[in-house]
Residue, then its C-alpha position, 0 to 999 in steps of 0.5 A: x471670806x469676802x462679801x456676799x449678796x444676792x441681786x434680782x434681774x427683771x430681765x432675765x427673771x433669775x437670782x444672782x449669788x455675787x461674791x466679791x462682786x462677781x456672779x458665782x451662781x444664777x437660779x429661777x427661785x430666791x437662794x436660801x441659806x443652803x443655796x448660798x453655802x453650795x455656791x460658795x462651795x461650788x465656786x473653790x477652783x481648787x477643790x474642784x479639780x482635785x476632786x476632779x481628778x480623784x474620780x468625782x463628780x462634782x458641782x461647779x459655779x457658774x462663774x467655773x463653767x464660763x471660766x474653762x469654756x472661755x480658757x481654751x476651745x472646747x475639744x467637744x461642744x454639746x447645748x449644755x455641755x463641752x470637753x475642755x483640756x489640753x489636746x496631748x492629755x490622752x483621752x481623759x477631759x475635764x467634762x462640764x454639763x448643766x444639768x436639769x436640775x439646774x446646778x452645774x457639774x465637772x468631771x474627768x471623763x474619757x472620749x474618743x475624737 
């Protein structure tokens, strides 16, 4: 399953869930057991679109939200939120939003440009 670990930022003030050596997930309070699973989770590229595309909302790793808002522009940009997608795919994007509660989500949802 590859190696996992948990780092501290002084600078930033947050935990970092590193996978492989790369940041997967970031929180203000130290991960517990629970925490690890979901951002391991999380951070199934596969999983998470074909959830996705069945209708779901779901939530992503970090290292997926800065992932598809780097891939291409988004088509729609919000604070916390963007649309992404290609641009001949109707009016059904793949949405990505972090929320209050901290944790990142995905879903398809439609809008109007």
């Amino acid at each position: 399953m590859g190696h996992t670990e948990i780092t501290y930022c002084n600078v930033d003030k947050l935990f970092y869930i590193r996978h492989n050596d790369e940041d997967i997930h970031y929180q203000q309070t130290k991960p517990n057991d629970t925490d690890i699973i979901e951002a391991l989770i999380s951070d199934n590229w596969q999983a998470r679109f074909e959830d996705m595309r069945a209708g779901k909302k779901v939530r992503v790793s970090a290292r997926i939200y800065w992932d598809m808002l780097g891939s291409v522009p988004p088509i729609k940009q919000n604070a916390n939120s963007f649309y992404c997608g290609e641009p001949y795919s109707g009016n059904t994007y793949y949405y990505f939003e972090k929320e209050q509660d901290g944790f990142i989500y995905g879903q398809l949802k439609s809008i109007r440009l």
